[in-house]
Each structure stands twice: as C-alpha cells, then as structure tokens.
C-alpha positions in Angstrom: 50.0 -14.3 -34.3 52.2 -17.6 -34.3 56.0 -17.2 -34.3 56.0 -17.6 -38.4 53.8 -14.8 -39.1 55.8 -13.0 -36.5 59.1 -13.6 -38.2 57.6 -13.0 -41.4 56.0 -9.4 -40.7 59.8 -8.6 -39.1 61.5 -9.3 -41.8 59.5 -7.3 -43.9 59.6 -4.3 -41.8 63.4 -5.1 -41.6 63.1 -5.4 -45.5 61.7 -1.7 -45.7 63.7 -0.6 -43.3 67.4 -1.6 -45.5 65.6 -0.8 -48.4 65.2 2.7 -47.6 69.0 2.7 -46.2 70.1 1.5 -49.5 68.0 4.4 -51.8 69.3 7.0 -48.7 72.8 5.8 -49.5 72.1 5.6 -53.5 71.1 9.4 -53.3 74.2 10.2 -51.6 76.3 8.4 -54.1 75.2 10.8 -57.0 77.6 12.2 -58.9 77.1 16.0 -59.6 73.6 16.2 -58.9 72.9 19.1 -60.1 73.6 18.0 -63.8 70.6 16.3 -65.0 72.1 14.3 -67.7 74.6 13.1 -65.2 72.1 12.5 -62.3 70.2 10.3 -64.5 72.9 8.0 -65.8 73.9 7.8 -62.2 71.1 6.3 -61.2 71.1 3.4 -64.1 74.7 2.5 -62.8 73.7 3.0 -58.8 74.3 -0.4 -57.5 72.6 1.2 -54.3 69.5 2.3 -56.3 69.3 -1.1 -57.9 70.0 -3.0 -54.5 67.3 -0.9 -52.6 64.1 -1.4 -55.0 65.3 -5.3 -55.2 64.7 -5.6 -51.7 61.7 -3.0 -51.4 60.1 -5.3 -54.3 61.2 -8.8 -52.3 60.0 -7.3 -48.9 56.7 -6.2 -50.1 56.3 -9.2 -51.8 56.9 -11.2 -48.7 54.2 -8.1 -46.9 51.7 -9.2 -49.6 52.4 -13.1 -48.8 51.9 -12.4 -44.5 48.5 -10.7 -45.0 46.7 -13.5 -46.7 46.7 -15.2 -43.0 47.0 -12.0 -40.6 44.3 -9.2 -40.3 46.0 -6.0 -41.8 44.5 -4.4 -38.1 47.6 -6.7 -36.2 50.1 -6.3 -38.7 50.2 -2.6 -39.8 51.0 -1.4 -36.6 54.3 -3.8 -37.2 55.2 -1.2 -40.0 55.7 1.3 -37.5 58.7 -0.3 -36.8 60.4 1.3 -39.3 59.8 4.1 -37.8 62.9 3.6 -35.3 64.6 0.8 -37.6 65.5 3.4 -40.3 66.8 6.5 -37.7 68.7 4.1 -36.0 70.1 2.7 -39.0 71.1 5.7 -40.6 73.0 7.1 -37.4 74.7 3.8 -36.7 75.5 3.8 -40.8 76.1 7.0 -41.7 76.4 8.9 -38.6 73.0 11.0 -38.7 71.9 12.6 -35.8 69.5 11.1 -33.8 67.5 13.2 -30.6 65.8 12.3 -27.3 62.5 12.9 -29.6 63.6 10.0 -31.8 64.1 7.5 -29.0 60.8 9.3 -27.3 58.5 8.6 -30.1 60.3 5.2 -31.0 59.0 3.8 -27.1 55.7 5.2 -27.7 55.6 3.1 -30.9 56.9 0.1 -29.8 54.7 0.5 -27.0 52.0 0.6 -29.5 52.7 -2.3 -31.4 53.0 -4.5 -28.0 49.1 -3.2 -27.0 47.6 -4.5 -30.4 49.6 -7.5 -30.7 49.2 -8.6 -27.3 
C-alpha cells in the first residue's frame, strides 16, 4: 500500500473513530431521557448527533473511495484500529475508564494489522 492509500485508510478509521465520540457525546447531552417527546426533539437540535453522522457519512465516503484501489483483505484489518482509537479517546475525552485488557487487546491488534500490511 503506497503512503496515499495509507493516509487515506487512516483517516477514515480516524473518521469512525471521532464519529462515534461525537454520537457517545450526543447521547450524553440528552436532556431528560426518559421523556420520549423530549428525547426526540433533542436529538433534532443535537449539534453532536448532527456533527457525528456528518463525519460517519464523509469518512465512509472517503472508505468507499480507498477500496476501489486496495483489496478489502489489506485494508479491513485497518478498521481495527478503532478498536483502541475510540477507548482511548473516550478516556482522554471524557474520562472513561480504560484497563490493562484494553491496552492488552489494542497490541494484539496493532500487532495484527502490522502482519497483513507488511
């Protein structure tokens, strides 16, 4: 994979990975959740909501766009990225706990990703 594609398939992991920060984040800005009437007019106004599935819809545009020219066996594995992008993001953002398994399985995945991409 040239250093293009490479870029490319990164920044539509990272893409994902802030995408699903932002609808994390939208969720916890909910107002009363428990009142449906509410809940749903909170997510029309959710600049969160509306920011996340922007940039889920621009990222897996850009996804769709990087495998017309790489086999989807070399860049999947890339998606496992998000795997460790999004834990790590949510404890550096909002402070969520993050365990020895996390940063365990997150080697074994980068790990994983070096082996088929090499």
């Amino acid at each position: 994979m040239d250093f293009t594609r490479l870029v490319q398939v990164l920044l539509s992991v990272c893409g994902i990975s802030l995408g699903q920060m932002l609808l994390k984040m939208a969720a916890l800005n909910l107002k009363n959740p428990d009142a449906i009437g509410i809940w749903l007019a909170g997510y029309c106004i959710n600049i969160y909501l509306i920011a996340g599935v922007l940039l889920l819809g621009v990222s897996t545009l850009l996804w769709i766009w990087v495998l017309r020219t790489i086999s989807l066996s070399v860049a999947y594995p890339f998606m496992a990225l998000a795997f460790i992008v999004v834990p790590l993001l949510g404890h550096f953002l909002l402070h969520e706990p993050i365990g020895w398994r996390n940063l365990a399985g997150g080697l074994l995945i980068v790990i994983g990703v070096v082996v088929v991409s090499a």
